[in-house]
N, CA, C and O atoms as a GROMACS GRO file, in nm:
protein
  444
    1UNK      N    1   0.557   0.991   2.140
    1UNK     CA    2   0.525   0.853   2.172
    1UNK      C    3   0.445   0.788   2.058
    1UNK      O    4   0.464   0.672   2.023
    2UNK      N    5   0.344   0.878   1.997
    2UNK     CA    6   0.258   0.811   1.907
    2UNK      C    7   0.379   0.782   1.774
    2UNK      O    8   0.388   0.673   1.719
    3UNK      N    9   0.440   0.866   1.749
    3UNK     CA   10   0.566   0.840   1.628
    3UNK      C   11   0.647   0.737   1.659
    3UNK      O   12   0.690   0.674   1.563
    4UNK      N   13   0.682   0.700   1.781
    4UNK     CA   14   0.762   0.609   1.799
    4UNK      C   15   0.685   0.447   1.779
    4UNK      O   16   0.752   0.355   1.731
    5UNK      N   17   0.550   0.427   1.821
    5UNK     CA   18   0.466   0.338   1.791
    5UNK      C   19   0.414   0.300   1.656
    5UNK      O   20   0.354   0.197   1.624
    6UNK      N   21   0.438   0.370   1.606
    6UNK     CA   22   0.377   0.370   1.438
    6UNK      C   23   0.554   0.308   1.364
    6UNK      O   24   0.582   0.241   1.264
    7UNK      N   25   0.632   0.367   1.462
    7UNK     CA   26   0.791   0.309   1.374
    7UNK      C   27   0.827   0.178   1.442
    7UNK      O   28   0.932   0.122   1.412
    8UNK      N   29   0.738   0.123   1.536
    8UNK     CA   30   0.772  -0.004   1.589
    8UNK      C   31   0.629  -0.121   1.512
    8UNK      O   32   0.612  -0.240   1.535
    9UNK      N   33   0.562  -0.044   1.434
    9UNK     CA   34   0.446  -0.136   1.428
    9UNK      C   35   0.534  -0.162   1.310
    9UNK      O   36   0.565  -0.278   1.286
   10UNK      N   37   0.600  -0.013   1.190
   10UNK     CA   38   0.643  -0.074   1.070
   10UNK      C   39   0.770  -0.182   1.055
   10UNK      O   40   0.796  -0.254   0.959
   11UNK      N   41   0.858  -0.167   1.217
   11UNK     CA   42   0.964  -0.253   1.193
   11UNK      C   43   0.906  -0.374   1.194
   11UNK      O   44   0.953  -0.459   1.119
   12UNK      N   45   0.807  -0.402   1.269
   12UNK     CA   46   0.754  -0.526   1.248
   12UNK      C   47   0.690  -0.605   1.135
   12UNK      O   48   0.694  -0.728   1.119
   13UNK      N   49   0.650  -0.543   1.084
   13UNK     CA   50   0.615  -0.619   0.903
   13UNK      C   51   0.710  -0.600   0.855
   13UNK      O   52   0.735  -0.656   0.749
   14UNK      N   53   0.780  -0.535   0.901
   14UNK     CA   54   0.959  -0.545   0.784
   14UNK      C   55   1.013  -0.717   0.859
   14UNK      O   56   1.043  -0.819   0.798
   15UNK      N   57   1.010  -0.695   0.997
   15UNK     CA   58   1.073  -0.861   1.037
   15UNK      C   59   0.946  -0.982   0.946
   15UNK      O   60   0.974  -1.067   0.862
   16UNK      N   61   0.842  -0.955   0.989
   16UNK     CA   62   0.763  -1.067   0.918
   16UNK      C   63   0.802  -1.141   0.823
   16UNK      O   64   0.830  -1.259   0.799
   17UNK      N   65   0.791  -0.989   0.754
   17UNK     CA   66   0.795  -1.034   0.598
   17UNK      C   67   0.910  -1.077   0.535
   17UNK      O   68   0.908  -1.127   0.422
   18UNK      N   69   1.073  -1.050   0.642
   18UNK     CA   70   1.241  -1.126   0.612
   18UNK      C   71   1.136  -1.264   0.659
   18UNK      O   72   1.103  -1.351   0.579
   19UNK      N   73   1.093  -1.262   0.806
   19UNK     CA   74   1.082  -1.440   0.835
   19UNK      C   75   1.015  -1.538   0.733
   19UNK      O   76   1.058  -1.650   0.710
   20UNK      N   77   0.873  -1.464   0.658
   20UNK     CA   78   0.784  -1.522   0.586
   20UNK      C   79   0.837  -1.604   0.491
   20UNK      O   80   0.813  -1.722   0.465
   21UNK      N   81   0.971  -1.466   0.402
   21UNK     CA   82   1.027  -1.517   0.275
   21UNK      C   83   1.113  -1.625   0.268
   21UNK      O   84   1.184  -1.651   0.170
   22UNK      N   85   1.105  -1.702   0.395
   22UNK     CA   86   1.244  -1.788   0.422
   22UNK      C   87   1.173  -1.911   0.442
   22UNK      O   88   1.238  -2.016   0.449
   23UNK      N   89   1.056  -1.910   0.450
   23UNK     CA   90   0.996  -2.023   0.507
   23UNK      C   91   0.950  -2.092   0.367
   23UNK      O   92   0.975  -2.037   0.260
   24UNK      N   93   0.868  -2.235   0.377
   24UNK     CA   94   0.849  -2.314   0.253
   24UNK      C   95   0.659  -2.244   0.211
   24UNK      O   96   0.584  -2.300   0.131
   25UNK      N   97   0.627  -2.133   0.279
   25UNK     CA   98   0.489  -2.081   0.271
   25UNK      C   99   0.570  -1.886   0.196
   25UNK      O  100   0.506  -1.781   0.199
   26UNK      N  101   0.676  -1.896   0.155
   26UNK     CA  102   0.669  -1.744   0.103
   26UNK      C  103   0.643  -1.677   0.047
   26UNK      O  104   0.674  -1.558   0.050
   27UNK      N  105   0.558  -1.747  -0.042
   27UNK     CA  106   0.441  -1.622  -0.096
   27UNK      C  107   0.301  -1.554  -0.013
   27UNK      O  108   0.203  -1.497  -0.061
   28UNK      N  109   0.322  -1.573   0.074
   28UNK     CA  110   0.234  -1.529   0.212
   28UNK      C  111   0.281  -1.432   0.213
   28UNK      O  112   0.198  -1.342   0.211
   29UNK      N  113   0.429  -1.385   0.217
   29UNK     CA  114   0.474  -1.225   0.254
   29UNK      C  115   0.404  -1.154   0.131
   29UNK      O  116   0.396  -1.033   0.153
   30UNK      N  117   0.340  -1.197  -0.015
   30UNK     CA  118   0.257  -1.086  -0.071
   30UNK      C  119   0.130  -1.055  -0.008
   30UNK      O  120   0.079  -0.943  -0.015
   31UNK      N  121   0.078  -1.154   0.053
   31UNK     CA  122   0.000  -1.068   0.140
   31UNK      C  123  -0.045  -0.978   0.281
   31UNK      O  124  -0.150  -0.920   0.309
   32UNK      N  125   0.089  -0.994   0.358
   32UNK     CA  126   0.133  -0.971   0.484
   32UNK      C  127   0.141  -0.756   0.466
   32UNK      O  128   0.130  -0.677   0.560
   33UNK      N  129   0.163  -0.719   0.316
   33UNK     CA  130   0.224  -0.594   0.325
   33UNK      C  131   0.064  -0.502   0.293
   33UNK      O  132   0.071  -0.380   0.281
   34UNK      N  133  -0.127  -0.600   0.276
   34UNK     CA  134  -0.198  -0.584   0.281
   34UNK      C  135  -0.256  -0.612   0.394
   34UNK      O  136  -0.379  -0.611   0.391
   35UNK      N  137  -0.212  -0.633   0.478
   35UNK     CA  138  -0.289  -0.606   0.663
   35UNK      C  139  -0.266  -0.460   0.673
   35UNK      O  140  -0.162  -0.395   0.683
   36UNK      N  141  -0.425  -0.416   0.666
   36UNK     CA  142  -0.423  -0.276   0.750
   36UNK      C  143  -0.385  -0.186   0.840
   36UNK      O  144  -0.431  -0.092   0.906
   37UNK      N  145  -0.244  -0.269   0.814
   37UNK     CA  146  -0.135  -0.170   0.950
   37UNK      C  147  -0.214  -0.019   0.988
   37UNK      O  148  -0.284   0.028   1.078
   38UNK      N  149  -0.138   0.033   0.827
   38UNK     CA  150  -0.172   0.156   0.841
   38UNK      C  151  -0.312   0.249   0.831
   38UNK      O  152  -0.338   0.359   0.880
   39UNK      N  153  -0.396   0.152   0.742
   39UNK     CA  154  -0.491   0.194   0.713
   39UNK      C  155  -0.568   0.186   0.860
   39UNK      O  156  -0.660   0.269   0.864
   40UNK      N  157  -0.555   0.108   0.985
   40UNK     CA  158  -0.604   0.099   1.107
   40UNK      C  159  -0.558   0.258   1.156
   40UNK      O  160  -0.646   0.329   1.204
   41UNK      N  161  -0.453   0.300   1.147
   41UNK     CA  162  -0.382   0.413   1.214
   41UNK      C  163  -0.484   0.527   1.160
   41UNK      O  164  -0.560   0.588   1.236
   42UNK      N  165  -0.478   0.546   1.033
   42UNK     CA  166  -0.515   0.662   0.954
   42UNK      C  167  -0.686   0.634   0.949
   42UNK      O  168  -0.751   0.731   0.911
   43UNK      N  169  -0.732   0.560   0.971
   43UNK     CA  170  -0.890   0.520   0.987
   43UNK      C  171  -0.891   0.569   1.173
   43UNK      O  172  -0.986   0.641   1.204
   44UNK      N  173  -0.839   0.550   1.233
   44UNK     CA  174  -0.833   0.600   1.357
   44UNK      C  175  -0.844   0.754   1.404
   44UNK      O  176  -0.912   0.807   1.492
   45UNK      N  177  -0.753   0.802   1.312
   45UNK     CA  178  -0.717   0.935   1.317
   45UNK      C  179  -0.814   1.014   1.304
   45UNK      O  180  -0.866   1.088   1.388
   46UNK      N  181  -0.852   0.989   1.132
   46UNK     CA  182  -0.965   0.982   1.107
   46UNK      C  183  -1.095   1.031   1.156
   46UNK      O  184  -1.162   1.134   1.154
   47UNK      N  185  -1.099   0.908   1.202
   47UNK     CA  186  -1.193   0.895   1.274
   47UNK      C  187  -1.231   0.947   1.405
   47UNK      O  188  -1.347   0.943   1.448
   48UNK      N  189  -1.124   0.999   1.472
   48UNK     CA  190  -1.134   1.034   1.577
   48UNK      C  191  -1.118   1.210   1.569
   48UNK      O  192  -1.169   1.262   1.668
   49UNK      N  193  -1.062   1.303   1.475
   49UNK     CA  194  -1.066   1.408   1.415
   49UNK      C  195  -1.180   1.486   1.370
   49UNK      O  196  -1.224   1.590   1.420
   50UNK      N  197  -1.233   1.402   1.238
   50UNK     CA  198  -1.315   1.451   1.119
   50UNK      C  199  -1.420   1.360   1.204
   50UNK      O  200  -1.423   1.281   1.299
   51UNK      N  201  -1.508   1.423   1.102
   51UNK     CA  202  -1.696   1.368   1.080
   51UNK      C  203  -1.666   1.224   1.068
   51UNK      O  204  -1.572   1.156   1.028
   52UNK      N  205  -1.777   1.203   1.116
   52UNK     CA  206  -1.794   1.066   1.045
   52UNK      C  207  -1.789   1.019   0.836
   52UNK      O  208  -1.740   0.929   0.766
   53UNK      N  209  -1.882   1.160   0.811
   53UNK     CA  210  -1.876   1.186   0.654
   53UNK      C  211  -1.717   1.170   0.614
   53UNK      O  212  -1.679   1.120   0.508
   54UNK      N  213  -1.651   1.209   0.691
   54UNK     CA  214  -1.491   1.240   0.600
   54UNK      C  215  -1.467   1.130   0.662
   54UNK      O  216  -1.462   1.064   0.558
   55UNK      N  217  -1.444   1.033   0.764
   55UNK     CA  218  -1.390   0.890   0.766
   55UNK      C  219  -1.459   0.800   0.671
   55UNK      O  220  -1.395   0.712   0.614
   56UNK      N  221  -1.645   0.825   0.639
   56UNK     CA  222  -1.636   0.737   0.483
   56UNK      C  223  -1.586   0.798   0.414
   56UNK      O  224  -1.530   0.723   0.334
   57UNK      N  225  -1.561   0.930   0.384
   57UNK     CA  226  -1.464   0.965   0.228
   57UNK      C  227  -1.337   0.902   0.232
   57UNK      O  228  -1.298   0.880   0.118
   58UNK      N  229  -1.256   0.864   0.319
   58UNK     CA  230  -1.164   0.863   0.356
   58UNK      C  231  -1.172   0.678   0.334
   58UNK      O  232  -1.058   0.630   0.335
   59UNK      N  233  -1.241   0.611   0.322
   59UNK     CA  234  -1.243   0.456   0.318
   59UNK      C  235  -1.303   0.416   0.169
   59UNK      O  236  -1.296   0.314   0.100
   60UNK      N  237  -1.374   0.558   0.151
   60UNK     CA  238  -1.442   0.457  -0.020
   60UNK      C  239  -1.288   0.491  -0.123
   60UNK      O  240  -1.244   0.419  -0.213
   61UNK      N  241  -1.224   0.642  -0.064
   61UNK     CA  242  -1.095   0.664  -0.157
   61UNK      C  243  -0.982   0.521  -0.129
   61UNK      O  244  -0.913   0.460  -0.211
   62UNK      N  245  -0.996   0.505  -0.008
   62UNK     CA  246  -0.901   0.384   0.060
   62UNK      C  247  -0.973   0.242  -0.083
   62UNK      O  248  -0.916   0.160  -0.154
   63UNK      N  249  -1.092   0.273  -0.068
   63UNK     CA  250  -1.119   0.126  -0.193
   63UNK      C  251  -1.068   0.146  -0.299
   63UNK      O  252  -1.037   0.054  -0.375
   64UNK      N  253  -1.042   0.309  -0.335
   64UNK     CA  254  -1.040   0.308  -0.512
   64UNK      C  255  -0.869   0.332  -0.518
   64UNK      O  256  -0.817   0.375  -0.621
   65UNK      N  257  -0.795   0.301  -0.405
   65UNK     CA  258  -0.682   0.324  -0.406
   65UNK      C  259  -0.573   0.139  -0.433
   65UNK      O  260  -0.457   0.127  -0.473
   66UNK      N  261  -0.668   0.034  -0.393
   66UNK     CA  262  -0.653  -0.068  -0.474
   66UNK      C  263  -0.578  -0.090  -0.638
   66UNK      O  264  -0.483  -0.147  -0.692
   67UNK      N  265  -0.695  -0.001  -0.672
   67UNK     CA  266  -0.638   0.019  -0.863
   67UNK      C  267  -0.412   0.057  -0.892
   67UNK      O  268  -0.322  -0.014  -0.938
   68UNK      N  269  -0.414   0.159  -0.851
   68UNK     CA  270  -0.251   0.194  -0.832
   68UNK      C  271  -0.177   0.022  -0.741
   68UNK      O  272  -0.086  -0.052  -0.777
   69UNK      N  273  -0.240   0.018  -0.655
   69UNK     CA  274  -0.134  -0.140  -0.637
   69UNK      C  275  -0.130  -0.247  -0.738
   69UNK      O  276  -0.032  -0.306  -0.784
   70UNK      N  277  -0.280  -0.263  -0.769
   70UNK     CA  278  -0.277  -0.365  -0.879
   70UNK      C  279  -0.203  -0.326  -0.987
   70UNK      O  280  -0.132  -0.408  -1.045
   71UNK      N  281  -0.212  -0.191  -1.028
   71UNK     CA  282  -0.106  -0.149  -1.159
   71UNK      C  283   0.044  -0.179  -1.108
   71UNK      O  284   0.130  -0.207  -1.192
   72UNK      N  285   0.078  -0.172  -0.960
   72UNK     CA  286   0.230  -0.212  -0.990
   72UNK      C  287   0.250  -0.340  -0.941
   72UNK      O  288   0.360  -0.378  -0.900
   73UNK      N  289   0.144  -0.413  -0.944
   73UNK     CA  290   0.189  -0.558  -0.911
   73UNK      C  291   0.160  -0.686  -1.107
   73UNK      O  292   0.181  -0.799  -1.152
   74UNK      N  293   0.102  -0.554  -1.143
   74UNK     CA  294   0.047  -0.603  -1.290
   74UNK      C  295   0.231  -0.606  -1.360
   74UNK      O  296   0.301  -0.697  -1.404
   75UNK      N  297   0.254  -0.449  -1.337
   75UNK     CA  298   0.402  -0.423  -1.419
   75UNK      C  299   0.510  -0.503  -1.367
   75UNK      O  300   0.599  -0.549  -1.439
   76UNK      N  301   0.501  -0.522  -1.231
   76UNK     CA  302   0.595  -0.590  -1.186
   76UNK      C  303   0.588  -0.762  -1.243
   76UNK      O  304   0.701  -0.811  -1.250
   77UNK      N  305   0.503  -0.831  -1.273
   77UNK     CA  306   0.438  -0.920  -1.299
   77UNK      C  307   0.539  -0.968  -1.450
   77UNK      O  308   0.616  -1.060  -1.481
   78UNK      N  309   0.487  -0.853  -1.509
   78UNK     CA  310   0.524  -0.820  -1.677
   78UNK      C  311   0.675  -0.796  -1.653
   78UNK      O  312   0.753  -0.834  -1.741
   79UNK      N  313   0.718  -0.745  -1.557
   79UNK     CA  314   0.855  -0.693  -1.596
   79UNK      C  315   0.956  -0.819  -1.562
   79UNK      O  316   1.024  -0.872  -1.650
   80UNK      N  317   0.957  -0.856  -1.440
   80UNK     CA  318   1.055  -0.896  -1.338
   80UNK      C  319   1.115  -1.002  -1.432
   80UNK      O  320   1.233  -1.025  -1.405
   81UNK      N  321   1.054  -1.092  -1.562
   81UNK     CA  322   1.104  -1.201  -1.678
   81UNK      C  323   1.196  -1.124  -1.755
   81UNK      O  324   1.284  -1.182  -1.820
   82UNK      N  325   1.182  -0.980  -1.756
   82UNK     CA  326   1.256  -0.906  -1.872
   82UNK      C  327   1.335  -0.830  -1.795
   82UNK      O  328   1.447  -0.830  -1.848
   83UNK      N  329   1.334  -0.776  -1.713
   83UNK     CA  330   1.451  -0.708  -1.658
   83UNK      C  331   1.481  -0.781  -1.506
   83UNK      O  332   1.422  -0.864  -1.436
   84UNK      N  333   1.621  -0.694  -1.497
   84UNK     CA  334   1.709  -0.696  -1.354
   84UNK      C  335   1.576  -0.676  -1.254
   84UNK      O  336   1.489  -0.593  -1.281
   85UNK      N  337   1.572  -0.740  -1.165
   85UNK     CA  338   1.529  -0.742  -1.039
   85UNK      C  339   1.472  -0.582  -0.951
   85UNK      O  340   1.364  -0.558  -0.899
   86UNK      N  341   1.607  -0.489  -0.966
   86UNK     CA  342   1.618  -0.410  -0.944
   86UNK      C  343   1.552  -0.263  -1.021
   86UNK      O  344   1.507  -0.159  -0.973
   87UNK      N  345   1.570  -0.311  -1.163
   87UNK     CA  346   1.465  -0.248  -1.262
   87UNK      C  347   1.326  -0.240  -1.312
   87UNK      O  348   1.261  -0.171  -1.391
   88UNK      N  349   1.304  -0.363  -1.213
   88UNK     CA  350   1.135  -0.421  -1.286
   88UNK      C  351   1.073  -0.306  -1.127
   88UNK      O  352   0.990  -0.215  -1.134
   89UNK      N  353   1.139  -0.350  -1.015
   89UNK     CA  354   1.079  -0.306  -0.903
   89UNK      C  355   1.098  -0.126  -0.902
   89UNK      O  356   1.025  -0.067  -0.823
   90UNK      N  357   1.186  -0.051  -0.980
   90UNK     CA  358   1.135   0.080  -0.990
   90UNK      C  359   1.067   0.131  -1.087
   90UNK      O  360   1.055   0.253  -1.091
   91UNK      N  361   1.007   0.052  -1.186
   91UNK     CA  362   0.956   0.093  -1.310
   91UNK      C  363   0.800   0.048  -1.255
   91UNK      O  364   0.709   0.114  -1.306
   92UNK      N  365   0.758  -0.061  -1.153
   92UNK     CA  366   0.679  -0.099  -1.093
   92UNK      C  367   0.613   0.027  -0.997
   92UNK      O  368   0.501   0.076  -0.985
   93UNK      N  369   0.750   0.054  -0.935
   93UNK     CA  370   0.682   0.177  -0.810
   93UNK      C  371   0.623   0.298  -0.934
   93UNK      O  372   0.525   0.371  -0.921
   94UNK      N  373   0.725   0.288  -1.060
   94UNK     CA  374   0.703   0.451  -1.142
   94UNK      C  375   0.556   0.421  -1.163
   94UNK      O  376   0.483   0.516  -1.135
   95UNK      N  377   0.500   0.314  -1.205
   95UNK     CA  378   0.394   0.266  -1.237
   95UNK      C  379   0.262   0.312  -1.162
   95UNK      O  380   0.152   0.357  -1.195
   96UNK      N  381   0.337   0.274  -1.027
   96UNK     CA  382   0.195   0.275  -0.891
   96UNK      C  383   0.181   0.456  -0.876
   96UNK      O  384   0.088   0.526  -0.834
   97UNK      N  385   0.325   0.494  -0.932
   97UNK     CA  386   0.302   0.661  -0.910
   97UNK      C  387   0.227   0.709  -0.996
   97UNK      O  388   0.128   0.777  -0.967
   98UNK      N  389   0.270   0.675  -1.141
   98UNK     CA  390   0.183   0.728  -1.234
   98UNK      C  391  -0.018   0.704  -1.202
   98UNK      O  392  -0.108   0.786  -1.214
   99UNK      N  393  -0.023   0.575  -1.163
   99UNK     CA  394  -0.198   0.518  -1.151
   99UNK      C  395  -0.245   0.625  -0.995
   99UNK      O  396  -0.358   0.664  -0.968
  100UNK      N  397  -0.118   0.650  -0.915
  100UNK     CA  398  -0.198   0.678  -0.791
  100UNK      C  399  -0.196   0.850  -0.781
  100UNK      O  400  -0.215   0.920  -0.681
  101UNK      N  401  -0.160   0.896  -0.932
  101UNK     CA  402  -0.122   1.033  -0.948
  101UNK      C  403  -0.275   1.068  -1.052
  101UNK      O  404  -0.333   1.177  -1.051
  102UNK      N  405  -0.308   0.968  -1.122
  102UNK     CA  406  -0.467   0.980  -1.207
  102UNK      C  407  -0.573   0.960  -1.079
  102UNK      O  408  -0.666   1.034  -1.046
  103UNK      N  409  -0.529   0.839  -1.019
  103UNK     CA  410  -0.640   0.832  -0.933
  103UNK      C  411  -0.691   1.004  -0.836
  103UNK      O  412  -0.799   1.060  -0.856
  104UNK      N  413  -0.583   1.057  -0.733
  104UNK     CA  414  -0.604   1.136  -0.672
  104UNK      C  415  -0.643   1.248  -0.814
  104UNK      O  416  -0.753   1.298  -0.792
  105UNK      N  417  -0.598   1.288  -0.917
  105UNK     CA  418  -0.630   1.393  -1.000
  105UNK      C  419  -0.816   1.390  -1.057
  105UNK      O  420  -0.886   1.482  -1.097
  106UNK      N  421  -0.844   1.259  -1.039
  106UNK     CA  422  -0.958   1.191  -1.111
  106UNK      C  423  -1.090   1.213  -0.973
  106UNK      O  424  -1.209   1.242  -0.977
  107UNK      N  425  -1.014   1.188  -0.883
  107UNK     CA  426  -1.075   1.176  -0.726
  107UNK      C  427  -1.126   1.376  -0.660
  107UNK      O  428  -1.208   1.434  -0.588
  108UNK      N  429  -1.033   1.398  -0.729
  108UNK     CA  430  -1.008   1.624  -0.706
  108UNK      C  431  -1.116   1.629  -0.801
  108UNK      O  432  -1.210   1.704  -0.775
  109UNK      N  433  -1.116   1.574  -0.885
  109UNK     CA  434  -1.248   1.642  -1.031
  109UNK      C  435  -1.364   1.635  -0.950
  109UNK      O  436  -1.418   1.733  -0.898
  110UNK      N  437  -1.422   1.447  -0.935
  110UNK     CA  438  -1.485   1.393  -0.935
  110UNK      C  439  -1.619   1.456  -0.764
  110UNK      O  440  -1.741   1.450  -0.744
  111UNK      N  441  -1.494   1.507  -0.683
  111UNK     CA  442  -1.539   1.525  -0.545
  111UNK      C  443  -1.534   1.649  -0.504
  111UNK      O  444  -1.570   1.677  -0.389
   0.00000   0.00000   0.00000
């Protein structure tokens, strides 16, 4: 039941965000895919699991996990004038992998 709720919360920002992009306000759907859907779920879990200590570890990493989006909204930014549509947006994700692959490696040292 809990799996099936978590796949009805995501179909729903998938509808949003078709309705958002159609409307004369569609750059709103860039910020619709930053509502704490999930981060509510996994702060829950969380929270309801672990210490309190590991739900803040678990929210200051959630802050420093910002950096990897901004890197693929930076590349995507840079790219999408120079390439296909289709190319800017996986060189974008390679992007968010590479920043969110330093971050967690940087985050293992650091903690």
């Amino acid at each position: 039941m809990d799996l099936i709720l978590k796949a009805c919360l995501g179909a729903a920002v998938v509808v949003i965000l078709a309705a958002l992009a159609k409307t004369r306000n569609y750059y709103i759907a860039g910020l619709v895919p930053l509502f704490p859907t999930f981060a509510l779920i996994a702060h829950y879990i969380v929270g309801k699991e672990r210490s309190l200590e590991d739900l803040k570890t678990t929210i200051l990493f959630g802050m420093w996990s910002i950096i990897p989006y901004l890197v693929y909204l930076m590349a995507l930014y840079l790219l999408v004038d120079r390439l296909r549509l289709e190319a800017s947006l996986a060189l974008a994700t390679l992007a968010w992998l590479v920043a969110a692959g330093i971050l967690v490696s940087l985050w293992l040292r650091l903690h």
